[in-house]
Each structure stands twice: as C-alpha cells, then as structure tokens.
Biopython code that builds the backbone (N, CA, C, O; Angstrom):
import numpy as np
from Bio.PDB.StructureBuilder import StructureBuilder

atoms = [
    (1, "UNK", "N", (26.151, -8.115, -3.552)),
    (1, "UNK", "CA", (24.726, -7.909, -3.330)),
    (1, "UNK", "C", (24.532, -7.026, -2.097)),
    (1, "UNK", "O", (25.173, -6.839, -1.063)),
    (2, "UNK", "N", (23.320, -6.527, -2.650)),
    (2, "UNK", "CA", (23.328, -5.093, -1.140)),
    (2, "UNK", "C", (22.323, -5.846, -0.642)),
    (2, "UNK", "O", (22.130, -6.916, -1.218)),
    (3, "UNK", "N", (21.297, -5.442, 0.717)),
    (3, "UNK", "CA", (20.690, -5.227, 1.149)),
    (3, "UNK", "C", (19.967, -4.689, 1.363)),
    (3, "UNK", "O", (20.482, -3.796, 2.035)),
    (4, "UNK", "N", (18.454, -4.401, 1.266)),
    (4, "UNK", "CA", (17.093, -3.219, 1.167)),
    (4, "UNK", "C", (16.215, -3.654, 1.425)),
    (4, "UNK", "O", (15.775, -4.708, 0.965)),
    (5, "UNK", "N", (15.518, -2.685, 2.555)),
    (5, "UNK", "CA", (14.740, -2.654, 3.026)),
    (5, "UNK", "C", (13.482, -2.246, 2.252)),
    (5, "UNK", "O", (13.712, -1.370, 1.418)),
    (6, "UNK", "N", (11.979, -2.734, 2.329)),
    (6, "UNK", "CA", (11.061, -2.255, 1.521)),
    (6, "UNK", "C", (10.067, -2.335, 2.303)),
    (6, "UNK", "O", (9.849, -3.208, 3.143)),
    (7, "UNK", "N", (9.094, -0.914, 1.897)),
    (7, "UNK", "CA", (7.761, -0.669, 2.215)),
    (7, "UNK", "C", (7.117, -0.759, 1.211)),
    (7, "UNK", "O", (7.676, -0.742, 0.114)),
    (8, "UNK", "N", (5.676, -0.884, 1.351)),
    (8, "UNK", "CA", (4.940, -0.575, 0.555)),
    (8, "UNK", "C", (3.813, -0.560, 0.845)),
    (8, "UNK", "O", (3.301, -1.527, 1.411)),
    (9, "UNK", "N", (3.101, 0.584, 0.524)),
    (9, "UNK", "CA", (1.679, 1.083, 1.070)),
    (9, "UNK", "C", (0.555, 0.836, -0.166)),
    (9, "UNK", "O", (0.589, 1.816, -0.911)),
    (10, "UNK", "N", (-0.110, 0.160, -0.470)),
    (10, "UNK", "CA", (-1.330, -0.281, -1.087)),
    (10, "UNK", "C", (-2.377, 0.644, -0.400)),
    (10, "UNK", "O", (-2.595, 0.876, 0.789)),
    (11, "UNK", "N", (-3.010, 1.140, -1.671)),
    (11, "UNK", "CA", (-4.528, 1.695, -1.500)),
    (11, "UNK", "C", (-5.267, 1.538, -2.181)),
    (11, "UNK", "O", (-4.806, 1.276, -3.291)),
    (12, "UNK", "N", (-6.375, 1.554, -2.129)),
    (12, "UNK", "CA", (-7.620, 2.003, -3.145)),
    (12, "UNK", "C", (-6.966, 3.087, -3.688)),
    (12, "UNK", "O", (-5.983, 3.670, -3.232)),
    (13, "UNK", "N", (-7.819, 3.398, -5.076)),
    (13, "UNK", "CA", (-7.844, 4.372, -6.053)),
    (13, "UNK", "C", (-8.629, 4.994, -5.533)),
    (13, "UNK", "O", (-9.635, 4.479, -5.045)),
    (14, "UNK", "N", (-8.314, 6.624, -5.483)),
    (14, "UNK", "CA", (-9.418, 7.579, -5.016)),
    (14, "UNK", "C", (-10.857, 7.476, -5.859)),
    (14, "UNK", "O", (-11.770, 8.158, -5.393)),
    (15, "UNK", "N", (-11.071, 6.894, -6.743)),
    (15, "UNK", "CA", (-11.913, 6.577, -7.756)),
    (15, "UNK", "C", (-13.144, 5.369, -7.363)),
    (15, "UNK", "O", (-14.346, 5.260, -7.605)),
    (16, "UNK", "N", (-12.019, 4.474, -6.553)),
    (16, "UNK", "CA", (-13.037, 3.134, -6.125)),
    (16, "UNK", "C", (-13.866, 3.126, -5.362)),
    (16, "UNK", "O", (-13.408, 4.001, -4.627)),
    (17, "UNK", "N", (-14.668, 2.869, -4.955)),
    (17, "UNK", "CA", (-15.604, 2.795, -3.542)),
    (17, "UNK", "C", (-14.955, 1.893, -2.964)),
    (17, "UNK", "O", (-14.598, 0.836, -3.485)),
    (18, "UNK", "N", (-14.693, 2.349, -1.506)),
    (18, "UNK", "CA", (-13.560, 1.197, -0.301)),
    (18, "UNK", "C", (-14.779, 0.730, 0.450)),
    (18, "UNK", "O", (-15.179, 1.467, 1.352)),
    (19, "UNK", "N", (-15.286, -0.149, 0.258)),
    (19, "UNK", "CA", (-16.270, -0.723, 1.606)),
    (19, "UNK", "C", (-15.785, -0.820, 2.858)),
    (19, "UNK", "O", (-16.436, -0.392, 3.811)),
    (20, "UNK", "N", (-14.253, -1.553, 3.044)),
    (20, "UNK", "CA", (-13.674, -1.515, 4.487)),
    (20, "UNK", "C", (-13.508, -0.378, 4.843)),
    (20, "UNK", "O", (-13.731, -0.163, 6.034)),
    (21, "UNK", "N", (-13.023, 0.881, 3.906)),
    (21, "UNK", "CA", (-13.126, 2.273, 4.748)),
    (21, "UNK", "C", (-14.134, 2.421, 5.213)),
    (21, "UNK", "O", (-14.095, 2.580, 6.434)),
    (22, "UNK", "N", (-15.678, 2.457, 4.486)),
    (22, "UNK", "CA", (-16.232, 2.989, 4.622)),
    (22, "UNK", "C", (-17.128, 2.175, 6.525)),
    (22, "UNK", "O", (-17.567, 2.723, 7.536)),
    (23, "UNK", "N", (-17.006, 0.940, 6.154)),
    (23, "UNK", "CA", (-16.933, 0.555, 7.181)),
    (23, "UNK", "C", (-16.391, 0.550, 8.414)),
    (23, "UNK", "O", (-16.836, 0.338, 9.542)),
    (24, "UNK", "N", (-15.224, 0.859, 7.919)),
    (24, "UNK", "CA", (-14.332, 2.090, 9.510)),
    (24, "UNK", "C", (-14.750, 3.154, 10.058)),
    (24, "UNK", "O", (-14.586, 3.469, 11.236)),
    (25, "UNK", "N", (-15.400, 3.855, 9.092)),
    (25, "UNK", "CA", (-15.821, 4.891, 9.356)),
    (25, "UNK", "C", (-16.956, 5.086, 10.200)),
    (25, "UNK", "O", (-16.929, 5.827, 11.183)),
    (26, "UNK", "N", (-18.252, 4.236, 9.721)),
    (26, "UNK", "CA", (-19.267, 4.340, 10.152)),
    (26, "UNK", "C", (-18.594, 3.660, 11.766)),
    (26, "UNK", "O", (-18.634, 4.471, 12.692)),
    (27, "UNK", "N", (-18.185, 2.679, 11.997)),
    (27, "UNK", "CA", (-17.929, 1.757, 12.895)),
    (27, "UNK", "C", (-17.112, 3.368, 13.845)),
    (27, "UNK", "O", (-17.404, 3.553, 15.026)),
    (28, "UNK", "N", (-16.448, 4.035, 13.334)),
    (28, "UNK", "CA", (-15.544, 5.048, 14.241)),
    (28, "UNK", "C", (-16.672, 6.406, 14.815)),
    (28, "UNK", "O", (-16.554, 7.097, 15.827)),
    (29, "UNK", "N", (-17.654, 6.442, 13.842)),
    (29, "UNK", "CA", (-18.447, 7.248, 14.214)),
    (29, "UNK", "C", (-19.433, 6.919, 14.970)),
    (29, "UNK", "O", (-20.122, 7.821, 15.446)),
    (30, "UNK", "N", (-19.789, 5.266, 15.316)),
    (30, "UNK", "CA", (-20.758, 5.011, 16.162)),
    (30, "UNK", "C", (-20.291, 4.720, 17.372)),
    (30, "UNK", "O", (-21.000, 4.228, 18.249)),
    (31, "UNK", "N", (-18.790, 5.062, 17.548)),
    (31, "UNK", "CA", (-18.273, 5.090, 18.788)),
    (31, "UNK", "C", (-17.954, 6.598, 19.102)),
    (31, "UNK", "O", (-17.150, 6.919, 19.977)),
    (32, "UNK", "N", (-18.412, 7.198, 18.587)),
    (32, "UNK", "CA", (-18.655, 8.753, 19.034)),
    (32, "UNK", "C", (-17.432, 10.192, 18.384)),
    (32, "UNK", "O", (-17.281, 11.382, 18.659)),
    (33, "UNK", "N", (-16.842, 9.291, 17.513)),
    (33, "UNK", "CA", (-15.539, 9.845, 16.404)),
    (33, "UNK", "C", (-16.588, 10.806, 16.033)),
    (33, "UNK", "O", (-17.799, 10.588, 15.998)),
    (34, "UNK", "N", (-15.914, 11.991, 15.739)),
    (34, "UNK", "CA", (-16.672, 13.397, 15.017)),
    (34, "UNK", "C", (-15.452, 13.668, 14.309)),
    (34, "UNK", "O", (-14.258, 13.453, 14.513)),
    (35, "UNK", "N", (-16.442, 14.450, 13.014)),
    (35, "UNK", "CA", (-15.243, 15.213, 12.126)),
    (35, "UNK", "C", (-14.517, 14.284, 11.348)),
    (35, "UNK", "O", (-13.288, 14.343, 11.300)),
    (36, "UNK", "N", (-15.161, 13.441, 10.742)),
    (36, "UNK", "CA", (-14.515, 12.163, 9.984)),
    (36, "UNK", "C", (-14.649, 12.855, 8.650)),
    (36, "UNK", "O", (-15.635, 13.580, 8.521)),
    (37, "UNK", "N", (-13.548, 12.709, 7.321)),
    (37, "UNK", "CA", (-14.057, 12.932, 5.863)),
    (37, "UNK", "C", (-13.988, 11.934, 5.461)),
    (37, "UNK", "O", (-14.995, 11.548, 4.868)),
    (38, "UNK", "N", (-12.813, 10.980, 5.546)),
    (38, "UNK", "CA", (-12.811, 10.046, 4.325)),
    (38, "UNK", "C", (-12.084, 9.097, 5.091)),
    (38, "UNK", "O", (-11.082, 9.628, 5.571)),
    (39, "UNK", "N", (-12.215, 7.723, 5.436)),
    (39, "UNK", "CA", (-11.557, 6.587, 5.886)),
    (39, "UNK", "C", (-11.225, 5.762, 4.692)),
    (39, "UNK", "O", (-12.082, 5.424, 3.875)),
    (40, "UNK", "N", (-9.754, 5.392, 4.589)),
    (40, "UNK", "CA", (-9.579, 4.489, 3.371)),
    (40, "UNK", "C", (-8.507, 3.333, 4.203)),
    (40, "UNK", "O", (-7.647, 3.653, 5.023)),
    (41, "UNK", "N", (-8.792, 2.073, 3.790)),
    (41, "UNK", "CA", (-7.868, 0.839, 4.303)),
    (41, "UNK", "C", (-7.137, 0.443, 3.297)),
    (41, "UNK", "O", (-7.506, 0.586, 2.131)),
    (42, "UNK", "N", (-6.396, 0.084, 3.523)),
    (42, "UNK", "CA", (-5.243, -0.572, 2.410)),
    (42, "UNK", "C", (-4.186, -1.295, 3.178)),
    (42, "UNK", "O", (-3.923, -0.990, 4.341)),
    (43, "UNK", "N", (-3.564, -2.275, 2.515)),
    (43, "UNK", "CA", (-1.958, -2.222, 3.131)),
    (43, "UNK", "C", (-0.911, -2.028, 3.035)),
    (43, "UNK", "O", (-0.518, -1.246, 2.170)),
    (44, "UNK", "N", (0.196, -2.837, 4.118)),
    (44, "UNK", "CA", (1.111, -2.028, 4.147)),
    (44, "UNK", "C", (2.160, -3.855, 4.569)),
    (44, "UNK", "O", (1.911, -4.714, 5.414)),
    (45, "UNK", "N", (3.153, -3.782, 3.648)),
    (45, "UNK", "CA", (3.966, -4.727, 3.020)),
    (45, "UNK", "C", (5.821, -4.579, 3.238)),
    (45, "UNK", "O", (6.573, -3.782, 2.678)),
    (46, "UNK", "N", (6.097, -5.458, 4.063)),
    (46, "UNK", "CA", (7.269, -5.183, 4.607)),
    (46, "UNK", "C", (8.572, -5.870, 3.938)),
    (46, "UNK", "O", (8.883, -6.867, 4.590)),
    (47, "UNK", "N", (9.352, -5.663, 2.937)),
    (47, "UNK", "CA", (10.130, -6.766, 2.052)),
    (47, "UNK", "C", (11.780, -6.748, 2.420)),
    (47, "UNK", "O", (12.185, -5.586, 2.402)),
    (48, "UNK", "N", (12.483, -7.394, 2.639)),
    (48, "UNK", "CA", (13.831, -7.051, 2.771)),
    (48, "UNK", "C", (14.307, -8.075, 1.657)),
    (48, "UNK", "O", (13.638, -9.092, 1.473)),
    (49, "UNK", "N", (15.418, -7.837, 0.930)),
    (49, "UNK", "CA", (15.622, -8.317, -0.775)),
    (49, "UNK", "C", (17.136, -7.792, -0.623)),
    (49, "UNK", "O", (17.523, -6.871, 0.096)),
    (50, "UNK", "N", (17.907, -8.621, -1.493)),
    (50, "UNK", "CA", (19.015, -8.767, -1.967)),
    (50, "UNK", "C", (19.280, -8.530, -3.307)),
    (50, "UNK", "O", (19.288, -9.546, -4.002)),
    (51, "UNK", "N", (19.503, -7.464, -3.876)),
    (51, "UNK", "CA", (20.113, -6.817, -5.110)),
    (51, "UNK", "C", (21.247, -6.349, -5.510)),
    (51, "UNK", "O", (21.990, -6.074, -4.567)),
    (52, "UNK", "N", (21.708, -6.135, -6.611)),
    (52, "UNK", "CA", (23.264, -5.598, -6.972)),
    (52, "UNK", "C", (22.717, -3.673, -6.656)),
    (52, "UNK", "O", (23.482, -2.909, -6.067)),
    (53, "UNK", "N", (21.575, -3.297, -7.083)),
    (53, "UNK", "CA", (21.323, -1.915, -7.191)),
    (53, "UNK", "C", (20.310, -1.687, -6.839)),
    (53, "UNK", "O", (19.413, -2.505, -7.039)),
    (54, "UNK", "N", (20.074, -0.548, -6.213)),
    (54, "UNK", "CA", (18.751, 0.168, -5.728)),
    (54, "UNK", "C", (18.027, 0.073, -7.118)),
    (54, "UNK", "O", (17.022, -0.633, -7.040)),
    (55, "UNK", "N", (18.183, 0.419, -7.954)),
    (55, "UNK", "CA", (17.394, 0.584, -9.120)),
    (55, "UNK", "C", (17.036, -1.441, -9.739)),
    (55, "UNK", "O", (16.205, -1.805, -10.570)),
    (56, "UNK", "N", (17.758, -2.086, -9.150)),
    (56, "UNK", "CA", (17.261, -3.402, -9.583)),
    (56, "UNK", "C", (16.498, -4.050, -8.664)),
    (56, "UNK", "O", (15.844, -5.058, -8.933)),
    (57, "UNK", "N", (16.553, -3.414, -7.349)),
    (57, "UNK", "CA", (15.724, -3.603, -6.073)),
    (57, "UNK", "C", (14.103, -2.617, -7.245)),
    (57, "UNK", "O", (13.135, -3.094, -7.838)),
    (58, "UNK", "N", (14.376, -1.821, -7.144)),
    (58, "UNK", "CA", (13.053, -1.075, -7.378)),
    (58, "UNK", "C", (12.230, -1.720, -8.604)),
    (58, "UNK", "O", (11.006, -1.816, -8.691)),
    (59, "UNK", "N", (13.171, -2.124, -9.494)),
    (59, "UNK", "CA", (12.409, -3.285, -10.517)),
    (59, "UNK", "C", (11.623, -4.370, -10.312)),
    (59, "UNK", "O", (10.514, -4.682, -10.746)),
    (60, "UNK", "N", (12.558, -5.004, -9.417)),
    (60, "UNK", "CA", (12.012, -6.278, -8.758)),
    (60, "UNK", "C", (10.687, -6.266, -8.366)),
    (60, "UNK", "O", (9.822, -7.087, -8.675)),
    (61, "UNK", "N", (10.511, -4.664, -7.223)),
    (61, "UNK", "CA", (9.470, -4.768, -6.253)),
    (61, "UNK", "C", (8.031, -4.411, -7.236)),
    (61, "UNK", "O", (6.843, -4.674, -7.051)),
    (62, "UNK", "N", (8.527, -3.917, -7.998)),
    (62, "UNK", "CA", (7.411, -2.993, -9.236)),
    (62, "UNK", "C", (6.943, -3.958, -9.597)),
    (62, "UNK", "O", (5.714, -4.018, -9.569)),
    (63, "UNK", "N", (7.957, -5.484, -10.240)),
    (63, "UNK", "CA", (7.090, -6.080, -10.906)),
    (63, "UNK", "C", (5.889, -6.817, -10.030)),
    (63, "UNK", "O", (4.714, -7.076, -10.287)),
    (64, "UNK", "N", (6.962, -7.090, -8.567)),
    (64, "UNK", "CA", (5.767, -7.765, -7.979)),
    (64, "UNK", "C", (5.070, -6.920, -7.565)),
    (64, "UNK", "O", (4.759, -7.611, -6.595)),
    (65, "UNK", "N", (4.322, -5.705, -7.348)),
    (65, "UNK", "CA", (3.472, -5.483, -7.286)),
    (65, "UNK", "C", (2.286, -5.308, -8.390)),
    (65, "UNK", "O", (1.083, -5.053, -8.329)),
    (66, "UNK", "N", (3.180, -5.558, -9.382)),
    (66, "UNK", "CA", (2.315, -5.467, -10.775)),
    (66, "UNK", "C", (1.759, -6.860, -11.020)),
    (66, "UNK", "O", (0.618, -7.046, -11.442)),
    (67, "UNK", "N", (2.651, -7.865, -10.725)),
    (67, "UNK", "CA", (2.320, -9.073, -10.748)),
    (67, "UNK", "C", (1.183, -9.881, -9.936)),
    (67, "UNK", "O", (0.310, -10.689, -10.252)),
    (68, "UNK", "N", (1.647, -9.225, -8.640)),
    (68, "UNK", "CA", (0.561, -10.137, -7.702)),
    (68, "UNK", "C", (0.129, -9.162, -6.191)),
    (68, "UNK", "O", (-0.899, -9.200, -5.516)),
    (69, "UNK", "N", (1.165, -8.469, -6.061)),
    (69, "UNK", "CA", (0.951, -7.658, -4.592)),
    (69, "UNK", "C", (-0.302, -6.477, -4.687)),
    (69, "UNK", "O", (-1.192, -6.290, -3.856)),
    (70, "UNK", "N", (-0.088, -5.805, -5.874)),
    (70, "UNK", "CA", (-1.619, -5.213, -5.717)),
    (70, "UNK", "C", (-2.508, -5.255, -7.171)),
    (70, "UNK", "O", (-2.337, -5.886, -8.213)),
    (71, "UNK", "N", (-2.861, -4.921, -7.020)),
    (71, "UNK", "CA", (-4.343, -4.976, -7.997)),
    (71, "UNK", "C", (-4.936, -3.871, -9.246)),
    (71, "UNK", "O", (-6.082, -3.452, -9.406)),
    (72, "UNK", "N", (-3.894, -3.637, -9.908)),
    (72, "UNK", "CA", (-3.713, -2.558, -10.576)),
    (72, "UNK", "C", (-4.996, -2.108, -11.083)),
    (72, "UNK", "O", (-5.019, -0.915, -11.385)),
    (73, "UNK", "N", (-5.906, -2.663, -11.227)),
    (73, "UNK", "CA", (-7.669, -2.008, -11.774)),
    (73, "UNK", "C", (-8.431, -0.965, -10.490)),
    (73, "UNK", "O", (-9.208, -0.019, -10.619)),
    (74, "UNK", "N", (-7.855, -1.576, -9.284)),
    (74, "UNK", "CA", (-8.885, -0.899, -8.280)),
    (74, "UNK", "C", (-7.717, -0.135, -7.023)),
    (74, "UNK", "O", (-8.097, 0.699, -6.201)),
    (75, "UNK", "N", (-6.654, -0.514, -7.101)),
    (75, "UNK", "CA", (-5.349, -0.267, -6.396)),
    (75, "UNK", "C", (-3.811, 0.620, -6.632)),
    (75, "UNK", "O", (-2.910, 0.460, -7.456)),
    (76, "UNK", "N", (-3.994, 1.603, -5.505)),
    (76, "UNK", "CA", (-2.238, 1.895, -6.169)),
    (76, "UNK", "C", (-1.337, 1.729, -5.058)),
    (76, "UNK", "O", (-1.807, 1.393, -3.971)),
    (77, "UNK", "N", (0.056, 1.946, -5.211)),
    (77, "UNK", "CA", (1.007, 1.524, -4.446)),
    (77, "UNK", "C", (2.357, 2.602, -4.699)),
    (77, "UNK", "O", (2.771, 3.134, -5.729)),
    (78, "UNK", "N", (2.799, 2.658, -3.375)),
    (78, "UNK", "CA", (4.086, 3.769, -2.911)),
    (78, "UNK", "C", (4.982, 2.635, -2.335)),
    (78, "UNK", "O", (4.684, 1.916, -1.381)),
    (79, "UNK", "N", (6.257, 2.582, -3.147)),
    (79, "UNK", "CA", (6.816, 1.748, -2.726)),
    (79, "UNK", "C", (8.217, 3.128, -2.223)),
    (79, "UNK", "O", (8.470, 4.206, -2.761)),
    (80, "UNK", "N", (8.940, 2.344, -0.829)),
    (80, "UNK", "CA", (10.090, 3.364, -0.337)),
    (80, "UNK", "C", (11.112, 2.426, 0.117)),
    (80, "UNK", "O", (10.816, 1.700, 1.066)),
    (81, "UNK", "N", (12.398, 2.314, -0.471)),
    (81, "UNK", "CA", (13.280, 1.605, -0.402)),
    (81, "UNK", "C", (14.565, 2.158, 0.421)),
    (81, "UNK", "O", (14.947, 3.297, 0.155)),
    (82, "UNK", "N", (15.170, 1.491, 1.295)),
    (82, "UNK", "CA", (16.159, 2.039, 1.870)),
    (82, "UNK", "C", (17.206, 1.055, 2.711)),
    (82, "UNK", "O", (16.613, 0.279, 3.460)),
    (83, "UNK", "N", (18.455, 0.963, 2.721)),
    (83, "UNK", "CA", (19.911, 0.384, 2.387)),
    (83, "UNK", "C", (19.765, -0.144, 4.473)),
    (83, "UNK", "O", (20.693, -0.733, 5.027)),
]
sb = StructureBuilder()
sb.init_structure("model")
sb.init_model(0)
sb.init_chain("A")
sb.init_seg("    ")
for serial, (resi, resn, name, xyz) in enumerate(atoms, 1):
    if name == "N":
        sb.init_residue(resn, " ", resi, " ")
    sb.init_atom(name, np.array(xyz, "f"), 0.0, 1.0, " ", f" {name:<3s}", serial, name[0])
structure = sb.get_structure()
C-alpha cells in the first residue's frame, strides 16, 4: 500500500448563484476593496489514504466526492493527488 496525499477544491458551478461569494464581496467592497469581478467560496479538503495505485486512490476520492463530499447539482470539484 502506498501513501497519497489529497486535495480537493469544491466550488460552485459557474452557473449557480454563490450567496457566500457574493457576500464576500459586498462585505470586501464595504471595506474599501475596488476592482472586484467575481468572489466565489467553496472548499478545500485535505485527505491522506492508503492505496495499492494512484489510479485506485483517484477512484476512491471520486466516489467520495460523488457520494457525499460535494454536491454534484450545484458543485464541482478538482481533485490533485500526490505520493
């Protein structure tokens, strides 16, 4: 069994309306932020996992994000794996 490290960055769909962005935003601009286009929040998911293969690591993490980590109707996800 190897060892791997995992990220994973959750976002809104460029499609969704983000209220917490948008709420960053306004909140960044009433502290005097200029030149704002687009604030988007999402997260960001830190996994370390035990697999025979990078490619069975990358299965694993897919399903759980399909399963429960993000939200496939309103959400997407970049997952980056490394030894």
């Amino acid at each position: 069994m190897n060892e791997y490290n995992v990220n994973i960055k959750i976002t809104p769909k460029k499609t969704v309306n983000d209220p917490r962005g948008v709420q960053v935003m306004n909140g960044l601009e009433n502290l005097g932020y200029t030149g704002l286009q687009n604030v988007s929040v999402g997260k960001y998911i830190e996994i370390t996992i035990y697999a025979n293969t990078k490619e069975d690591c990358k299965k694993m993490i897919v399903k759980a994000c399909d399963d429960f980590l993000a939200n496939a109707l309103i959400e997407e996800y970049i997952i980056e794996i490394s030894e």
